[in-house]
C-alpha positions in Angstrom: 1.0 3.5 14.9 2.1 5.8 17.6 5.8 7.8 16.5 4.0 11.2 16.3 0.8 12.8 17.2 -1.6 13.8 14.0 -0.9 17.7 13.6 0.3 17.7 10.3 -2.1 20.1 7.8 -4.2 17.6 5.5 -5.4 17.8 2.5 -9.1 15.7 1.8 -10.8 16.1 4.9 -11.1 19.6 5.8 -11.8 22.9 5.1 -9.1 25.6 5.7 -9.5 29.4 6.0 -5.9 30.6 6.1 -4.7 32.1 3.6 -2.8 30.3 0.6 0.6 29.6 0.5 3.3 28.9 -1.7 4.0 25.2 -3.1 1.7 21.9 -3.9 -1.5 22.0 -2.3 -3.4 18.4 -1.8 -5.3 18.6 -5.0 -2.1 19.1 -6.8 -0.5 16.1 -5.9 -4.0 14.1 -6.1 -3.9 15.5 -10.1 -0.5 14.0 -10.4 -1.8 10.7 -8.5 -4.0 10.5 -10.9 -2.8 11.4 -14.0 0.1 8.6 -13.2 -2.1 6.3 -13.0 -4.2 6.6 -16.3 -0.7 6.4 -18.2 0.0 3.0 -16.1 -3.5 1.7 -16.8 -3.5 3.1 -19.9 0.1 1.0 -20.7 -1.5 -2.3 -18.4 -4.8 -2.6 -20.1 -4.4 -1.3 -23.9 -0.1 -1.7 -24.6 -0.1 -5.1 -22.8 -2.7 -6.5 -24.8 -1.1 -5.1 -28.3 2.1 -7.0 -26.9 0.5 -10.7 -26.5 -1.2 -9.9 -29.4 2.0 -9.8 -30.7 3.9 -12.6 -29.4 5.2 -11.2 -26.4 4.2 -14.2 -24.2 5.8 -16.2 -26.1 8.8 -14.5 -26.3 8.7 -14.4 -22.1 8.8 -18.1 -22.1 11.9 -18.3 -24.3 14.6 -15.7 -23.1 16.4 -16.4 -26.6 13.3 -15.0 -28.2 13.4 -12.2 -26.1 15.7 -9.8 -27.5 14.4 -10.4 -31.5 11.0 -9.5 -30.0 11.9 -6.6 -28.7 14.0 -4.9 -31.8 11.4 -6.0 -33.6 8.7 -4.2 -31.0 10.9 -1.6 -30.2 8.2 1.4 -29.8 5.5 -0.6 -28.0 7.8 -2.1 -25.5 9.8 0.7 -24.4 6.3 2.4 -24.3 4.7 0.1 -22.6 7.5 -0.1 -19.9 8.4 3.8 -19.9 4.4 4.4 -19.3 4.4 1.6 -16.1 7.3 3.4 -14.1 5.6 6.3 -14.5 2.6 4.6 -12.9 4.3 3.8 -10.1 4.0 7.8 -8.7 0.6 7.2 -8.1 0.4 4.4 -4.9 2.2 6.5 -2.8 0.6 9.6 -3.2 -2.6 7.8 -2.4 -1.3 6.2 0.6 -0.2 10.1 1.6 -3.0 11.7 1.0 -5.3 8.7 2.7 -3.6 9.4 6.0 -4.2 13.2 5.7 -7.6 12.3 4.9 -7.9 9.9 8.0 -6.9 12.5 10.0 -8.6 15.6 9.3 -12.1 13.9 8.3 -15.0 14.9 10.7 -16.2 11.2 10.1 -14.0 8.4 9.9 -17.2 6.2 9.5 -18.8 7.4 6.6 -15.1 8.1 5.3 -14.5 4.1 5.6 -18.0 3.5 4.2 -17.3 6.2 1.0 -13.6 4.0 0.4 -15.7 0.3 0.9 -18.7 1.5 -1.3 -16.1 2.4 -4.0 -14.3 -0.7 -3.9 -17.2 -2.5 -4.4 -18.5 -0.2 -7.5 -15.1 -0.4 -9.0 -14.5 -4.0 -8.8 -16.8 -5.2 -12.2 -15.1 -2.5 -14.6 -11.6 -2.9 -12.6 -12.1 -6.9 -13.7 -13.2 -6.6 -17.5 -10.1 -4.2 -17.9 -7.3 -6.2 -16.2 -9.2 -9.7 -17.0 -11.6 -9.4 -19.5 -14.3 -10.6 -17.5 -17.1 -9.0 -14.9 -16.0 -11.0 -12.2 -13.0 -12.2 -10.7 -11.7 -13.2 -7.7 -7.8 -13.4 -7.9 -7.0 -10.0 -8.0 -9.0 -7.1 -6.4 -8.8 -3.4 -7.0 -6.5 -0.8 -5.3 -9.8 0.7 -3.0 -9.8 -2.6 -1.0 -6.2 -2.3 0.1 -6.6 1.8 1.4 -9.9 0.4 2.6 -8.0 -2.3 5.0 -5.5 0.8 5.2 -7.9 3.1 7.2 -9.7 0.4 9.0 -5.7 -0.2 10.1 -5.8 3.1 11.1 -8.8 3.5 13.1 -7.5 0.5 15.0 -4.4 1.8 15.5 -5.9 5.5 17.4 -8.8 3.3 19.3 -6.0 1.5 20.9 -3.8 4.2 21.5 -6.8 5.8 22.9 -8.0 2.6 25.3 -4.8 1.7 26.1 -3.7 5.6 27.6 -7.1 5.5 29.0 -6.4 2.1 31.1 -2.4 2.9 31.5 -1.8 -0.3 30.1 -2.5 -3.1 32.3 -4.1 -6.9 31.5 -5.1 -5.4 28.6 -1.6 -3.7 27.6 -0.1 -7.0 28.4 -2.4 -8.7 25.9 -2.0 -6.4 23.2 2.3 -6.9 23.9 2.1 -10.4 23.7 -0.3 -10.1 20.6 2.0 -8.2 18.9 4.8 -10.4 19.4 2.5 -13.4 18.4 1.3 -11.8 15.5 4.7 -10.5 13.8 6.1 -13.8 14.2 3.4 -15.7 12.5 3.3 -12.9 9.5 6.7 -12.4 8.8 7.5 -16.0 8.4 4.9 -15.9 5.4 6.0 -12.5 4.2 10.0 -13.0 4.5 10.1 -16.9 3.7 12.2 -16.3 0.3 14.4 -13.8 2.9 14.8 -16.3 5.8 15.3 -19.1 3.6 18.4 -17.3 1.7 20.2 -16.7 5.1 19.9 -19.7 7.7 18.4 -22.6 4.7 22.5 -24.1 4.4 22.1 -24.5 8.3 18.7 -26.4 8.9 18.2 -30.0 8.9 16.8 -31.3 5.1 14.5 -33.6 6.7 12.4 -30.4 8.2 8.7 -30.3 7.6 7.5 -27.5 5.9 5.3 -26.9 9.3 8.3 -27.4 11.2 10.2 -24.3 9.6 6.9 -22.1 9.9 7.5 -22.7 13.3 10.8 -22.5 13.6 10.6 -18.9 11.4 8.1 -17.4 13.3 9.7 -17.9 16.9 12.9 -16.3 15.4 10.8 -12.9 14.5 8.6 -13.3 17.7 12.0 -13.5 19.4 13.2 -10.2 17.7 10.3 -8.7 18.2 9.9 -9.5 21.9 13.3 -8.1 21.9 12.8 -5.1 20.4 9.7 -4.1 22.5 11.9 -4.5 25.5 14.2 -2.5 24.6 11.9 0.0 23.5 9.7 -0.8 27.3 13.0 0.6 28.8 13.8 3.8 27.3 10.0 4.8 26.4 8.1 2.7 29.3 5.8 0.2 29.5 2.6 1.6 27.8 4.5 2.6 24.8 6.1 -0.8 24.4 1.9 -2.1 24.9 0.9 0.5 22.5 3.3 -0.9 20.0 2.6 -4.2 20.3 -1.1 -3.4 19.5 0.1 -1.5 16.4 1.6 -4.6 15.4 -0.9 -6.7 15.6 -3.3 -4.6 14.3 -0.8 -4.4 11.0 -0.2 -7.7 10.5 -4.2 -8.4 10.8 -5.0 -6.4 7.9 -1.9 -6.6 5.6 -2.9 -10.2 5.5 -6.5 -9.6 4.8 -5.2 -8.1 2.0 -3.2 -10.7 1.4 -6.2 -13.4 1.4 -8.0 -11.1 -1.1 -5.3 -10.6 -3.3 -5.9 -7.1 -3.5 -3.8 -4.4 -5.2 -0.6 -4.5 -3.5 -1.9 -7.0 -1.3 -0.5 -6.8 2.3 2.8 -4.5 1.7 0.3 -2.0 0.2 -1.4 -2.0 4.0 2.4 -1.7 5.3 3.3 1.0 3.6 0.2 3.0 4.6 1.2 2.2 8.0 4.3 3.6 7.7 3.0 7.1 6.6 0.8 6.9 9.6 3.7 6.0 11.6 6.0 8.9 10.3 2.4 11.3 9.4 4.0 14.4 11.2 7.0 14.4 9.0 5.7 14.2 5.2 9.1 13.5 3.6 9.9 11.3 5.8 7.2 9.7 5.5 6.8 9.5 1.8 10.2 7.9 1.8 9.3 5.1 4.4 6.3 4.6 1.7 8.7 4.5 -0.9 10.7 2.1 0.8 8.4 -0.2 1.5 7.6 -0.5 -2.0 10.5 -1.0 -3.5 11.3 -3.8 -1.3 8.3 -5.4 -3.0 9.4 -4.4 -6.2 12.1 -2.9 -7.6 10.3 -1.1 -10.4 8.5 0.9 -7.9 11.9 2.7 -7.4 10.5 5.7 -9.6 8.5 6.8 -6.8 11.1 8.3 -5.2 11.0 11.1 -7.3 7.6 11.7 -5.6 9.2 13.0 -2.6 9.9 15.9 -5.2 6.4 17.3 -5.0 6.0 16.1 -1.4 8.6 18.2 -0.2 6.7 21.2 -1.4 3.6 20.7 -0.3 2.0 23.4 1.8 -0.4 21.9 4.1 -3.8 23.2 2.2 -6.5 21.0 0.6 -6.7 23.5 -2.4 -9.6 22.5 -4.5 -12.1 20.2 -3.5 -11.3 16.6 -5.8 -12.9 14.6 -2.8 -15.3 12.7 -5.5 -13.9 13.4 -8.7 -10.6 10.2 -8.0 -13.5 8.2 -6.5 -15.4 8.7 -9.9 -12.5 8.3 -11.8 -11.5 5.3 -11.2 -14.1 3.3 -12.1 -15.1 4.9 -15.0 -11.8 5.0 -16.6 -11.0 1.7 -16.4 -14.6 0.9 -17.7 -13.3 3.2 -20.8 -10.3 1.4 -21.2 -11.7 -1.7 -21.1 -14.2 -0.4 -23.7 -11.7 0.9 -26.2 -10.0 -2.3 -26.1 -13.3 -3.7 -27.7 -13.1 -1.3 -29.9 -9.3 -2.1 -31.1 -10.7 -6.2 -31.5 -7.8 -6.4 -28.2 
């Protein structure tokens, strides 16, 4: 994305030399990434077992159930869901700290290739924990989506890059009408609930389903084109090209993460491209992130109070964790999985 050069300090993909300074460093906040998420995958793969052990499936499918289950399950659930908000601290931060990575590593290559290799190595022990199983395919591990993340990225600085180069031109002119193209084609799929709820009492009953994918994505190609008009006029041409590349770009990876199902899936890749977007400002853009996700989900609205530690961050890399969260993840989920074997769960 293109609101801000990349001249904010980072914290994973550089040494620094100056002296330290006061508040978080990057390895603070990665500690607290990570910690956050061992209490939510803690509460996802041990606690939510122990509930449908219990009955609480059951008692989901019958909302009169519900509340005797829960006075009668008083300390698991209200564990359970106390421990998953508290989990939701840790996407963000990851998101964060993957931009600051992507822009102060000396190799974004091998950087994509460490992120891909870990996806892959976490996949088996990220499927027996959430599924039991070694293998399966409807719902992939969180390293997938900041993989399509930083490819995003790197997409997004090539074309910045090419486009400056060329000052626009055929090529600017294809990546505007791409853009336009591609956000109208996405966010029909990703706002169809949305679009639905405000013109549905206005369309015709006898539409196809095809004929209101159509219909859907030449109202956000409209806004869009729009928008990058308006934005050609103040800012200039290339800048509204640039854009329109970014766009594209996004809407090509957040729906390979949607195909794959990964963690997240596509508004995971949105929200890192928001943080790129807004990467000179870190509040801001940790509130963008924070955003983003709520608008998935409500119960991501705890990670607002990640703009707590955000706001104190210094700029500095502080110790060097670069392999200890890839390490991590895979091998405490494979623990987790492990003790649930132990507990008969």
């Amino acid at each position: 994305m293109t609101t801000a050069n990349s001249t904010t300090a980072g914290a994973t993909g550089a040494a620094f030399s100056s002296p330290a300074k006061k508040g978080f460093t990057g390895s603070t906040i990665k500690l607290i990434a990570i910690i956050a998420m061992l209490i939510d995958h803690t509460a996802a793969v041990i606690l939510e077992r122990m509930m449908m052990r219990e009955g609480y499936m059951l008692a989901m499918s019958n909302n009169d159930l519900m509340p005797a289950w829960i006075a009668g399950h008083r300390l698991l659930y209200f564990s359970y869901m106390t421990m998953r908000l508290i989990g939701r601290f840790g996407f963000p931060i990851f998101c964060f700290l993957l931009v600051e990575g992507f822009l102060h590593t000396h190799n974004r290559i091998k950087y994509a290739l460490r992120l891909f290799l870990f996806a892959l190595v976490s996949e088996i022990p990220f499927d027996f924990a959430f599924r039991g199983k070694w293998f399966y395919t409807g719902y992939q591990n969180v390293f997938f989506t900041l993989f399509l993340g930083l490819l995003a990225m790197c997409a997004f600085s090539f074309f910045q890059e090419r486009l400056e180069r060329l000052r626009g031109g055929v090529p600017g002119m294809i990546c505007l009408i791409a853009g336009i193209v591609c956000v109208g084609g996405y966010g029909s799929l990703l706002l169809d609930d949305i679009t639905y709820a405000l013109i549905g009492n206005f369309l015709d009953p006898g539409l196809s389903a095809f004929q209101y994918w159509i219909l859907c994505a030449g109202i956000y190609s409209a806004v869009t084109a729009l928008i990058l008009i308006l934005i050609s006029k103040k800012h200039g041409l290339l800048r509204a090209q640039i854009i329109g590349a970014d766009l594209a770009i996004l809407c090509f990876a957040a729906y390979a993460a949607d195909l794959l199902k990964t963690d997240y899936a596509g508004m995971g890749v949105i929200t890192i491209a928001l943080m790129y977007a807004l990467r000179k400002h870190p509040v801001r853009s940790m509130l963008a992130g924070c955003i983003c996700l709520t608008l998935m989900d409500v119960s991501e609205v705890t990670a607002f109070l990640m703009l707590i530690p955000i706001s104190k961050y210094n700029g500095q890399r502080g110790l060097s964790l670069k392999y200890v969260f890839y390490a991590f993840y895979p091998v405490h989920l494979g623990l987790l999985y492990l003790i649930c074997r132990a507990m008969g769960l």
